[in-house]
N, C-alpha and C positions, 0 to 999 in steps of 0.2 A: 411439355417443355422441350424433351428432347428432340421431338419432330420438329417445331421451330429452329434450334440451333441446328439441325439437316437442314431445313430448308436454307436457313441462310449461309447456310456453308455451298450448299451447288450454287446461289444464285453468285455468290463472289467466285466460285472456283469458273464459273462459266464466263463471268464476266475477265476475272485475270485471264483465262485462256483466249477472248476475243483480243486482249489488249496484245499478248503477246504473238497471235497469229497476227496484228495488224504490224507490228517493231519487226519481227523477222521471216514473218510467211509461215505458214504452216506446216512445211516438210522441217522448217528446223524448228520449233517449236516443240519442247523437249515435254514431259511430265513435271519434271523437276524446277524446268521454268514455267512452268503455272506455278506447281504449288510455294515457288518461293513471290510469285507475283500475289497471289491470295492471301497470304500469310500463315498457309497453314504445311501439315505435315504429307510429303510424297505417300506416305500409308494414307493418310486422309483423302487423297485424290481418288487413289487406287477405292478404298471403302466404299465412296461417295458415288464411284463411276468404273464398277468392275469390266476389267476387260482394258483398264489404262487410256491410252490419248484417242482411240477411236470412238469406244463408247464415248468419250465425253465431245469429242467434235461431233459427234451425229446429234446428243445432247442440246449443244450449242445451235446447231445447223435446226434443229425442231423448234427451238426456243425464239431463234431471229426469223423464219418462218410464220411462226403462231401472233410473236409480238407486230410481224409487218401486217396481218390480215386484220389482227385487232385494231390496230391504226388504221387500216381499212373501214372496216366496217362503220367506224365510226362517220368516214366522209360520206358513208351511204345514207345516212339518218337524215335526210334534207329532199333524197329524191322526189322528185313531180311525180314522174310517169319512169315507165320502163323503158326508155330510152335515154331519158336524165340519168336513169340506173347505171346503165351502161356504161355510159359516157363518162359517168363519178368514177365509174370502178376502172375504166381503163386510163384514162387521165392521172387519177390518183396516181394509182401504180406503178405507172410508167415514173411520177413525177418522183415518187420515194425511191425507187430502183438507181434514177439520175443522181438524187441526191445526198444517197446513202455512205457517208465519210469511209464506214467500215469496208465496203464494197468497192469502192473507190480504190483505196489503198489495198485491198486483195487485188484486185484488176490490174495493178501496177506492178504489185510483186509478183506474184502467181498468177496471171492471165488466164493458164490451160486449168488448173484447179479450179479456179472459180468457173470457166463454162463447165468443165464440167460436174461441177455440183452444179450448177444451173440445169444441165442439161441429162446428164448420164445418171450418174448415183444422186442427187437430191430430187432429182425432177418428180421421183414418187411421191416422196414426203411432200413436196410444193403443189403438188397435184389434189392428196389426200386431206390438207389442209385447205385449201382455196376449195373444194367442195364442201366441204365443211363448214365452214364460214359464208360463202358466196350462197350456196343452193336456198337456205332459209330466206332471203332477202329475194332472192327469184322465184320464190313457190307463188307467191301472189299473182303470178303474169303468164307463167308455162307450169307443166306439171315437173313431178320430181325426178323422173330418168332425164328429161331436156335440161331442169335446171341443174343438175349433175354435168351435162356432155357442154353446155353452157359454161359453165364454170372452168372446166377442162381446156376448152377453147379459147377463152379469153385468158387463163393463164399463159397457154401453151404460145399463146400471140403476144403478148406484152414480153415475155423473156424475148421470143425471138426479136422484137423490133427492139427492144432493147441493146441485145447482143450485136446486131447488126441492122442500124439504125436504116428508115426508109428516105428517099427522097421523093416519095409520092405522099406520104404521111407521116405528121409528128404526132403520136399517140398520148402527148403530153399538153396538147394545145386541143382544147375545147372543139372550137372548130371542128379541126383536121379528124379527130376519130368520132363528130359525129356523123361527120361525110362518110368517113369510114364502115361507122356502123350500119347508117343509113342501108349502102352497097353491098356490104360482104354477110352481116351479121343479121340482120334484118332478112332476108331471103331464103338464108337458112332454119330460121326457128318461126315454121309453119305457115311461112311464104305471107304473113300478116304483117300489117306496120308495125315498127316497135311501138310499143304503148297502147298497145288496143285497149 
């Protein structure tokens, strides 16, 4: 029983801390305004997430990571071929990163924080998890080191076009990345068509 009332205790303290990193950014975003956004006690935060508002933002930042691949995975469960693969998982991606409210509103307030959790300090974590979640759904097409550097790859591409959108490709439009894939991705993982 008490492991439950923990558990439900991080899932709202993580969730108050998203709400208050979106109302004032996260460099003001205090301890004290989560735990009065949670309803619970500053000792309860600190208990919950030793080490105070870091641990619990890195916390937060594993959590919206793991929940966006999960929503992932799921658009993968349709794939044809491995090139349908692909295309789902970069499509997707791209489309939830565009339409992601929280993300949005960080991008507004804190522009350089959010790249660089995209980029510098999250980019391990987004790495670690996008192989984790992607490589099982690629083991049926390549083996397990390709579907690792695979994984790696396509994340590492979707943030950037993300961040700084292309005018040769919309990674979000069916089409465009599967031309893309066609070209770039396809030549690299063992010079075979996608979908052999």
């Amino acid at each position: 029983m008490a492991g439950a009332v923990e558990s439900e205790q991080v899932e709202r303290v993580i969730g108050a801390a998203k709400r208050c990193c979106e109302r004032w950014g996260r460099a003001k975003t205090t301890v004290d305004d989560i735990a009065t956004e949670a309803g619970v006690s500053r000792a309860t935060v600190y208990r919950l997430f030793p080490g105070g508002r870091d641990n619990l933002f890195e916390a937060m930042r594993q959590r919206e990571t793991e929940d966006f691949f999960v929503a992932l995975s799921q658009t993968l469960a349709g794939a044809t071929s491995f090139e349908d693969l692909l295309v789902r998982a970069v499509v997707n991606a791209t489309r939830a990163l565009r339409e992601d409210e929280h993300l949005r509103l960080m991008l507004a307030t804190e522009p350089g924080e959010v790249v660089h959790e995209l980029t510098v300090h999250g980019l391990p974590v987004i790495l670690r998890v996008a192989t984790d979640f992607l490589t099982p759904w690629f083991d049926p097409y390549i083996d397990d080191a390709r579907s690792a550097e695979l994984a790696e790859l396509l994340s590492r591409l979707v943030i950037s076009y993300f961040l700084a959108p292309s005018t040769h490709y919309d990674l979000a439009d069916p089409a465009s990345a599967a031309s893309f894939i066609a070209q770039f991705i396809t030549p690299a993982f063992d010079g075979q068509p996608v979908g052999r």
